[in-house]
Backbone as CSV, one residue per row, in Angstrom:
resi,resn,N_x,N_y,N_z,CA_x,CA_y,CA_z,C_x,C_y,C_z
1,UNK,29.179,-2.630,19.957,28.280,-1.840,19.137,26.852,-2.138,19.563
2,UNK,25.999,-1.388,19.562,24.351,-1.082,20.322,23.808,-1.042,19.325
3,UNK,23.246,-2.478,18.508,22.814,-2.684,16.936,20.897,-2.529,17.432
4,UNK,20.586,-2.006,16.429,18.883,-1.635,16.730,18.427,-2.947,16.208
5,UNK,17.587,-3.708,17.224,17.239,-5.135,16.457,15.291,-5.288,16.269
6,UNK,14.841,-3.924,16.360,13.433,-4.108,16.140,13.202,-2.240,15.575
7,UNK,12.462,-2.679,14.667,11.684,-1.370,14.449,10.999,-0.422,15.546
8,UNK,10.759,0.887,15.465,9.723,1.240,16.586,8.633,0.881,16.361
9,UNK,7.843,1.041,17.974,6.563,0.696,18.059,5.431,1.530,16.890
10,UNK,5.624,2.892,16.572,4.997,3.279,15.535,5.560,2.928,14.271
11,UNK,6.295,2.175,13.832,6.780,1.846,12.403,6.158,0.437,12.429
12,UNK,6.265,-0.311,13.571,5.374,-1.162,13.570,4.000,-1.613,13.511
13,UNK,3.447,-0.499,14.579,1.919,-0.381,14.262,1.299,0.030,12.899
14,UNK,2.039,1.045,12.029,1.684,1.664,10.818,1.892,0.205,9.870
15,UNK,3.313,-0.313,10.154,3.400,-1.457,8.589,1.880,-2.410,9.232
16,UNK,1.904,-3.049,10.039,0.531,-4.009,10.223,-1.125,-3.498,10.284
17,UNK,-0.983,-2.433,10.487,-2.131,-1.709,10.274,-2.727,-1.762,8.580
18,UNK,-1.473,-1.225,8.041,-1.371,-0.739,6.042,-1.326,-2.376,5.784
19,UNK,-0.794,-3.128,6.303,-1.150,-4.752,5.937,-2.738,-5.061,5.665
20,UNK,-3.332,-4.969,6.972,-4.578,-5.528,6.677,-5.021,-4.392,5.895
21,UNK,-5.449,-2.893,5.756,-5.996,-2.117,5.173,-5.459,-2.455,3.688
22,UNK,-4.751,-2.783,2.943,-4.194,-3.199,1.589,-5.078,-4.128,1.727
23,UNK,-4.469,-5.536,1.821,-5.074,-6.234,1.782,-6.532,-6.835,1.516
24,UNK,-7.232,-5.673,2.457,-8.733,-5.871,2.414,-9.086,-4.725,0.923
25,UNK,-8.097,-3.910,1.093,-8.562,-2.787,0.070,-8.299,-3.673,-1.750
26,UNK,-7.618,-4.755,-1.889,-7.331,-5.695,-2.658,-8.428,-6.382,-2.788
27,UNK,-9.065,-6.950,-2.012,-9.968,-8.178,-2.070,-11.436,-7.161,-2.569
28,UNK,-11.454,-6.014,-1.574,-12.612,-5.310,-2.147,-12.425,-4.513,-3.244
29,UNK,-11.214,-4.425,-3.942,-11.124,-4.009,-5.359,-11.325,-5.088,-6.651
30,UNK,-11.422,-6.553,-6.045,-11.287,-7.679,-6.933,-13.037,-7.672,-6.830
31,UNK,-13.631,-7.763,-5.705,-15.407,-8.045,-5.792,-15.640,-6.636,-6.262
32,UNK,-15.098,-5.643,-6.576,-15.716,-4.612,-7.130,-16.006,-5.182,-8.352
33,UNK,-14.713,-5.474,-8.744,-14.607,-5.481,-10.502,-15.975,-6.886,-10.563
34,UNK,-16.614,-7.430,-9.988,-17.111,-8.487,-10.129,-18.475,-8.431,-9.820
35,UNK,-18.883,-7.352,-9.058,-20.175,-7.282,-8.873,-21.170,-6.196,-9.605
36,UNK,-22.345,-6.377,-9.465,-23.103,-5.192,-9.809,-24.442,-4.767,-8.995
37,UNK,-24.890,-3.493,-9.639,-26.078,-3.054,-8.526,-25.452,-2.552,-7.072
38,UNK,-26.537,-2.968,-5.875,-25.876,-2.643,-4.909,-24.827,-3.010,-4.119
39,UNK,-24.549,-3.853,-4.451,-23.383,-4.454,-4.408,-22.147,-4.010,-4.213
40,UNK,-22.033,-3.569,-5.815,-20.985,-2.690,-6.243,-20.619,-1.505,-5.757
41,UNK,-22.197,-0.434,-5.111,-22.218,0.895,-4.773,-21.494,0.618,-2.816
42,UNK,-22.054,-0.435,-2.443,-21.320,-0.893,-1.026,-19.975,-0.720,-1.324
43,UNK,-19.269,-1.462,-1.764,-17.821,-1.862,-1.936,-17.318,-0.344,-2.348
44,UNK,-17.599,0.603,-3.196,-16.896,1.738,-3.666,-17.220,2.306,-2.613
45,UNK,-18.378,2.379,-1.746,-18.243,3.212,-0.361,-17.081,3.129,0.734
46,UNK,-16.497,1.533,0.786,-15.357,1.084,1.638,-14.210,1.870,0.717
47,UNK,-14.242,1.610,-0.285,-13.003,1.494,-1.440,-12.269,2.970,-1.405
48,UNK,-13.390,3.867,-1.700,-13.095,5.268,-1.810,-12.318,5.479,-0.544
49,UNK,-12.891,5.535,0.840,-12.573,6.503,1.946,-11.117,5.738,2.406
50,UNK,-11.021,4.003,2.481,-10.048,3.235,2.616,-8.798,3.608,1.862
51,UNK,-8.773,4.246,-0.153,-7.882,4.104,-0.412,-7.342,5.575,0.100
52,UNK,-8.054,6.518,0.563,-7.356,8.061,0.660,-6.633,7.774,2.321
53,UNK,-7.309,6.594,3.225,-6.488,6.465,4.358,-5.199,5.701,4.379
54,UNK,-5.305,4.952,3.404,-4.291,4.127,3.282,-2.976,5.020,2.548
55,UNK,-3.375,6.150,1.799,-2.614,7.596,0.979,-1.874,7.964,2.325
56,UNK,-2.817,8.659,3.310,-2.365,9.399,4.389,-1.472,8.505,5.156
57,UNK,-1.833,7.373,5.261,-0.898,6.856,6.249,0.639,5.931,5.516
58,UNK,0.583,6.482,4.188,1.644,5.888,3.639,2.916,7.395,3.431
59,UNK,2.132,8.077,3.430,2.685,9.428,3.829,3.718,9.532,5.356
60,UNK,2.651,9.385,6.124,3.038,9.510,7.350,4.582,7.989,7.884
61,UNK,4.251,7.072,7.235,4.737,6.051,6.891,6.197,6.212,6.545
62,UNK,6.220,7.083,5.521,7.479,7.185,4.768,8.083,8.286,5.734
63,UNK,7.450,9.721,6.615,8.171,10.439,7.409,8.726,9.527,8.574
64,UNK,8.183,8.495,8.969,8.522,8.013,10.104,9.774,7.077,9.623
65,UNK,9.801,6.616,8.580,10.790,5.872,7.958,12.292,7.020,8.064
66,UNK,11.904,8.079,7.613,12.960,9.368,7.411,13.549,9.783,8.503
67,UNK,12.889,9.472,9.250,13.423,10.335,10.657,13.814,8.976,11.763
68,UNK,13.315,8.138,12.287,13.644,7.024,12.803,14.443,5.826,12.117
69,UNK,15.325,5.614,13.278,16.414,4.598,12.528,15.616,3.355,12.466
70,UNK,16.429,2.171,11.628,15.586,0.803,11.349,16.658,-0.208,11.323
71,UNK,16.429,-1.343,11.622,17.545,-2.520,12.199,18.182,-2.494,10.688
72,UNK,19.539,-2.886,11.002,20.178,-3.215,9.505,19.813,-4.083,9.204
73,UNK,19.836,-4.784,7.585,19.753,-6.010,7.623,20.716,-6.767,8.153
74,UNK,20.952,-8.740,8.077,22.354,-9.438,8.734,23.193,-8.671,7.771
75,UNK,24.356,-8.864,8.409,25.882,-8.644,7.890,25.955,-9.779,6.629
76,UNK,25.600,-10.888,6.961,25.867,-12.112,6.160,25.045,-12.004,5.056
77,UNK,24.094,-11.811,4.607,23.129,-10.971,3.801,23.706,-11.306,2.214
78,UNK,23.781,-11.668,1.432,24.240,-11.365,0.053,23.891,-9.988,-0.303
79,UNK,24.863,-8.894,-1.021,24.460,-7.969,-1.554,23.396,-7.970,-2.864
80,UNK,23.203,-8.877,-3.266,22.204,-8.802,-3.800,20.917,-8.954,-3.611
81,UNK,21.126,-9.714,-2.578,19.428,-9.509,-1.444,19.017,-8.197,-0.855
82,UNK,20.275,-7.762,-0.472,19.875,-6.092,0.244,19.510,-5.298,-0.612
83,UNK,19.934,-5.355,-2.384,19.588,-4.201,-3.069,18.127,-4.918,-3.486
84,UNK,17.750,-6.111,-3.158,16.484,-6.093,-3.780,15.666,-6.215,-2.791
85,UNK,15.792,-6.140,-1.096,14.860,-5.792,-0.585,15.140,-4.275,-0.320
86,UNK,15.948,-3.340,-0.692,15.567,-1.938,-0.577,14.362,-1.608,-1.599
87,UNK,14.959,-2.035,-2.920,14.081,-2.040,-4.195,12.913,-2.104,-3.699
88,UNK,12.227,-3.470,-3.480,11.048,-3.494,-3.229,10.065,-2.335,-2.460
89,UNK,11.454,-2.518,-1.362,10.211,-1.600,0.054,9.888,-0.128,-1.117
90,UNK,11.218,0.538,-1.850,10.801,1.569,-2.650,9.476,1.018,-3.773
91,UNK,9.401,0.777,-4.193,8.233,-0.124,-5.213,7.291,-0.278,-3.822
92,UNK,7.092,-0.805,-3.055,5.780,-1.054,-2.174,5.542,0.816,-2.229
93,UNK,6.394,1.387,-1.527,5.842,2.884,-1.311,5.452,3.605,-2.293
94,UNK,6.099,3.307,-3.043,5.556,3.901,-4.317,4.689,3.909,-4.667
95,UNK,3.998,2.451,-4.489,2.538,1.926,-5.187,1.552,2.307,-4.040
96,UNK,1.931,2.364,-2.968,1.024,2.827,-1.857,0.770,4.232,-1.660
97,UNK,1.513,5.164,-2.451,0.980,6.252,-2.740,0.523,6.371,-4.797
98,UNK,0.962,5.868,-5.372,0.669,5.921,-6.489,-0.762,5.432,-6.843
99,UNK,-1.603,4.237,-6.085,-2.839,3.381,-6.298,-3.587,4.895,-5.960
100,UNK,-3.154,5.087,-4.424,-4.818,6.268,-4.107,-4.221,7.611,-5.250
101,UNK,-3.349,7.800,-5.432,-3.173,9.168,-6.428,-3.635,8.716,-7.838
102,UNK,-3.861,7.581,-8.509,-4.164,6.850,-9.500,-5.809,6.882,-9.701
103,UNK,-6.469,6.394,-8.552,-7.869,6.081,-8.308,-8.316,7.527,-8.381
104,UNK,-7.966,8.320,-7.488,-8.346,9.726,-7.542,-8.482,10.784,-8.739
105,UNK,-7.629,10.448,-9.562,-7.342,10.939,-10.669,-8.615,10.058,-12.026
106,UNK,-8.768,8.889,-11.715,-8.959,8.147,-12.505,-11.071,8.969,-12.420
107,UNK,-10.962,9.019,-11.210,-12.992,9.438,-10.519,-12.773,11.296,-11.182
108,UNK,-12.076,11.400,-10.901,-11.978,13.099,-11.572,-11.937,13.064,-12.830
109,UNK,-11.190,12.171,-13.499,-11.434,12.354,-14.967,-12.989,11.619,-15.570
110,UNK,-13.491,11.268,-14.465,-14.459,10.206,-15.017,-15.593,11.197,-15.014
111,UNK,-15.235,12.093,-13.870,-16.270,13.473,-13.540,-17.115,12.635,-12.424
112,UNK,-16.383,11.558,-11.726,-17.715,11.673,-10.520,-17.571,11.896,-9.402
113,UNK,-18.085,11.943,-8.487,-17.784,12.426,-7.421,-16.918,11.979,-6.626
114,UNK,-16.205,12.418,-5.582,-15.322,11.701,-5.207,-15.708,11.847,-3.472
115,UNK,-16.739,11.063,-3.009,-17.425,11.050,-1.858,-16.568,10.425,-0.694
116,UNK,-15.783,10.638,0.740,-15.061,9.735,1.324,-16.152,9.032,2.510
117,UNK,-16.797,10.049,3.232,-17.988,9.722,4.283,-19.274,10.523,3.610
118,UNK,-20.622,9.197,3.892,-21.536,10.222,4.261,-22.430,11.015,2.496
119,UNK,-22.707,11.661,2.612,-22.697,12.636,1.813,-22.395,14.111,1.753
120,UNK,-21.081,14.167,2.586,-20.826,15.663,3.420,-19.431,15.680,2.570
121,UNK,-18.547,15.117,2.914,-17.019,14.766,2.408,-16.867,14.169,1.497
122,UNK,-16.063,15.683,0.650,-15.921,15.284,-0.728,-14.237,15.970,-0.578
123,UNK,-13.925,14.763,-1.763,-12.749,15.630,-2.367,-12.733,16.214,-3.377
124,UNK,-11.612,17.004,-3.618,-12.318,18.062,-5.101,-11.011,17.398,-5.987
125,UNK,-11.760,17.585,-7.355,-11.387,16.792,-8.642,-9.895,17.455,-8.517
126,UNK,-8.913,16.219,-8.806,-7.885,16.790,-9.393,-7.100,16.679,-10.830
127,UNK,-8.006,16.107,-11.546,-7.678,16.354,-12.846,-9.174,16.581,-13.699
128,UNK,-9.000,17.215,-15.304,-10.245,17.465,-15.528,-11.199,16.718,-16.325
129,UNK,-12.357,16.727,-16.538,-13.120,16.000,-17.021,-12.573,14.847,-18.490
130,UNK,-12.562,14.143,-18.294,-11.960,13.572,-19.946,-12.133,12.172,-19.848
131,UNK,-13.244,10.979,-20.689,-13.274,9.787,-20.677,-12.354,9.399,-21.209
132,UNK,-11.427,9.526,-22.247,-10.190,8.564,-22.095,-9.151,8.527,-21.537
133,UNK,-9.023,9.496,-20.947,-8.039,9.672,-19.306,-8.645,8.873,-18.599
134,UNK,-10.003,8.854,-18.207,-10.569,8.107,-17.595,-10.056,6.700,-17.546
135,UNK,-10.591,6.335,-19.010,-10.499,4.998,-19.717,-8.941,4.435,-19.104
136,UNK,-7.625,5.465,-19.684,-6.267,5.134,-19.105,-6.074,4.918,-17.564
137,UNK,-6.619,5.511,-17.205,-6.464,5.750,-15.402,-6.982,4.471,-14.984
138,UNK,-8.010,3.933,-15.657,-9.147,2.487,-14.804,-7.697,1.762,-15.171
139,UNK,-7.733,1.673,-16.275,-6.406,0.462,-16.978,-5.259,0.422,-15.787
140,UNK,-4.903,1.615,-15.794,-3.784,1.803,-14.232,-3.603,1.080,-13.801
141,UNK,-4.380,1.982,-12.850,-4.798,1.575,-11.644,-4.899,-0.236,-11.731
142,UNK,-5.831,-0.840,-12.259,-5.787,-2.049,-12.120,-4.423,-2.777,-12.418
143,UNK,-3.757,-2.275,-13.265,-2.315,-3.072,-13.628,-1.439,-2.176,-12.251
144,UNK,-1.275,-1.500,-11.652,-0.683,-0.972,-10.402,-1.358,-2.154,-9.216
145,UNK,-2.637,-2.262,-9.064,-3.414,-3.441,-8.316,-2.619,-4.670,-8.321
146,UNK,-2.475,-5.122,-9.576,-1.638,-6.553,-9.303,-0.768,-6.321,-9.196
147,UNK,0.269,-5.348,-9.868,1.456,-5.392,-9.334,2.034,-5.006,-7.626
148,UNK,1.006,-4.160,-7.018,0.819,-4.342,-5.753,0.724,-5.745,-4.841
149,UNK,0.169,-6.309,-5.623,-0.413,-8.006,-4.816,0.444,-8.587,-5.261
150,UNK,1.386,-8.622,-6.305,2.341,-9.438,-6.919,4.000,-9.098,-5.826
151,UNK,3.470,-7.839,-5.298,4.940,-7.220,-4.700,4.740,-7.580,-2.987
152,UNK,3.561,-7.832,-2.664,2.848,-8.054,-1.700,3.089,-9.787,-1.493
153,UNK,3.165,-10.603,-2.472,3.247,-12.090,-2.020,4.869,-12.279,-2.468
154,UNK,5.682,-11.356,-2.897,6.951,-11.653,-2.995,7.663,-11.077,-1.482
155,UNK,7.286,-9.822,-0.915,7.270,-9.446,0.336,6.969,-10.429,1.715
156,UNK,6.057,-10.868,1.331,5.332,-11.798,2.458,6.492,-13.249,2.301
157,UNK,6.896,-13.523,1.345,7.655,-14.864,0.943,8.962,-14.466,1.400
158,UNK,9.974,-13.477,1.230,10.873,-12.582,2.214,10.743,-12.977,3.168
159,UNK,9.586,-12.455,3.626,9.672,-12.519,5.259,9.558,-13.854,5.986
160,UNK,9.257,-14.587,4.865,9.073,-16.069,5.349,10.727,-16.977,5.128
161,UNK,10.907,-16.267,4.008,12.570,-16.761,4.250,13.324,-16.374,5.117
162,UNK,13.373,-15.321,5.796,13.628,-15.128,6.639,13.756,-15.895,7.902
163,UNK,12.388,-16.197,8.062,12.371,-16.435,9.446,12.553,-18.119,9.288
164,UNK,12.095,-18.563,8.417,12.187,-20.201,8.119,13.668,-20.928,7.590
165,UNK,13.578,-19.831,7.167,15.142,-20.645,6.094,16.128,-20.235,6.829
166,UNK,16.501,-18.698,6.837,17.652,-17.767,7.375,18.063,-17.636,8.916
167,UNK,16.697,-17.645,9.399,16.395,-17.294,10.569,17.257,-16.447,11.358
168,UNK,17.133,-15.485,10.588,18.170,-14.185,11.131,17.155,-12.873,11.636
169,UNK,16.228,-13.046,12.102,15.227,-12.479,12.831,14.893,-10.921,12.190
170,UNK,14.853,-11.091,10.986,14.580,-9.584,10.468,13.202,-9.974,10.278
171,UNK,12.129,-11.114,10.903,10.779,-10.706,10.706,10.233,-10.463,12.003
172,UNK,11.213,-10.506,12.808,11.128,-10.541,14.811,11.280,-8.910,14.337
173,UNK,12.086,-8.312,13.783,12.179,-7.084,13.799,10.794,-6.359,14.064
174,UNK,9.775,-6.798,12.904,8.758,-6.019,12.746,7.738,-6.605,13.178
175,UNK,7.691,-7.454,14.441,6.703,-8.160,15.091,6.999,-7.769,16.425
176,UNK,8.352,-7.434,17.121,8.372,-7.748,18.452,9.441,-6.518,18.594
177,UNK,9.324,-5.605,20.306,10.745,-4.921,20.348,11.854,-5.352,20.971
């Protein structure tokens, strides 16, 4: 049998790419909540255009997932590990399109602009004016935030069992072909 033992090179480049772009899009959502003045107006300049790329490419992400095959996990595997790393990866995608559809929603109800570059590129509101939509949407979004980073250091700890404990090379998968 001709078992696939690495992801493709574009399933690869996209997951480590959306790594650091999360990541950083995390840390600059934590000094948002923490700063003020100009400060603050810097960071929502990264924040905005970062979370609609990180949208698109979680999109593109999930077609490439659909159409290209992906290593099985081991055979030896407990079934209960496999249904909870399918779980997750569904919960990561989810939240990786749910945060930028969340944020977006959250600036439209707030009524402000939703600027990505520049002062040229805008997106247009997709929900309508209303501060306690607003109010709900900030709440979200931030409880979607940790649970992102919470799904993000249980992910990362996976992959470390993996390779440390198990060492059944499902983190060689998505590092090397």
């Amino acid at each position: 049998m001709n078992r696939l033992v690495s992801f493709s090179l574009l399933a690869r480049v996209l997951h480590w790419l959306m790594a650091v772009m999360i990541l950083g899009m995390l840390f600059i959502g934590v000094f948002m909540a923490t700063s003020v003045g100009p400060n603050y107006h810097r960071l929502v300049t990264l924040h905005r255009p970062l979370g609609i790329a990180i949208f698109v490419l979680a999109i593109l992400r999930i077609g490439n997932r659909l159409r290209s095959s992906k290593p099985l996990l081991p055979d030896d595997l407990p079934p209960l590990l496999g249904r909870a790393a399918t779980a997750s990866h569904i919960l990561l995608y989810g939240l990786m399109i749910a945060l930028p559809l969340v944020g977006w929603g959250m600036l439209s109800a707030g009524g402000f602009p939703i600027l990505l570059w520049g002062q040229s590129v805008f997106l247009p509101p997709i929900l309508p004016h209303n501060p306690v939509l607003w109010s709900w949407l900030r709440f979200a979004h931030s409880i979607l935030a940790f649970a992102l980073f919470g799904l993000i250091l249980v992910h990362i700890g996976a992959a470390l069992f993996h390779e440390l404990i198990r060492r059944d090379g499902v983190l060689r998968s998505m590092i090397s072909s």
